[in-house]
C-alpha atoms as one frame of an Amber mdcrd trajectory, in Angstrom:
protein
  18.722  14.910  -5.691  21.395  15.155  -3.109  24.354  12.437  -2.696  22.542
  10.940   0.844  19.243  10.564  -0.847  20.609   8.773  -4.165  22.431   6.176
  -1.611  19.451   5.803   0.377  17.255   5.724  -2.301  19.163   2.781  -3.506
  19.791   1.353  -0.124  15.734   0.870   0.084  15.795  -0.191  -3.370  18.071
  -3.236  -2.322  16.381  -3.913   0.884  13.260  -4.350  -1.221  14.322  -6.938
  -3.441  16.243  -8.656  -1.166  13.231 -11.677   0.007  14.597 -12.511   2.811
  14.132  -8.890   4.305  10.863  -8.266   5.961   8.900  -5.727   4.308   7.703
  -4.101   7.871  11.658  -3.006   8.492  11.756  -1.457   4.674   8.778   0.575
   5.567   9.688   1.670   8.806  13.072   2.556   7.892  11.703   4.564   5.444
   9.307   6.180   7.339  12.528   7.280   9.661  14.197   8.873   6.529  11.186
  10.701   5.502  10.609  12.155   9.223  14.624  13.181   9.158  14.937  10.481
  12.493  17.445   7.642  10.684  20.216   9.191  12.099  19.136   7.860  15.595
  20.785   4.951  16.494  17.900   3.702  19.106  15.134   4.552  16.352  16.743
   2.063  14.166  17.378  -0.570  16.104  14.201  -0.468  17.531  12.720  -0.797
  14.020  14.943  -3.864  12.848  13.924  -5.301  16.402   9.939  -5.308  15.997
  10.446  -6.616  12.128  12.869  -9.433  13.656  10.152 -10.088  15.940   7.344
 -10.034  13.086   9.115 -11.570  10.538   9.528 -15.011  13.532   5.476 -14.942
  13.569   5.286 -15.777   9.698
């Protein structure tokens, strides 16, 4: 493993036991890392914005 995927690796592992952070935004930011698109500032704001607005429906 490479030094960026050991911090994200951990930086998903902390998002996921964090409670208070909605699941949807874990997966999608995931999904960006797999598909090499996390460096794009729009994709990732765009991804925290539709779990902000899914995690105010709950």
């Amino acid at each position: 493993m490479g030094i960026q995927e050991d911090i994200f690796n951990e930086f998903f592992r902390k998002l996921e036991s964090d409670e208070k952070f909605p699941d949807l935004i874990v997966k999608e930011l995931k999904t960006l890392w797999e598909s090499g698109e996390i460096s794009s500032k729009e994709k990732l704001l765009e991804v925290i914005k539709i779990g902000c607005e899914d995690a105010k429906k709950d």
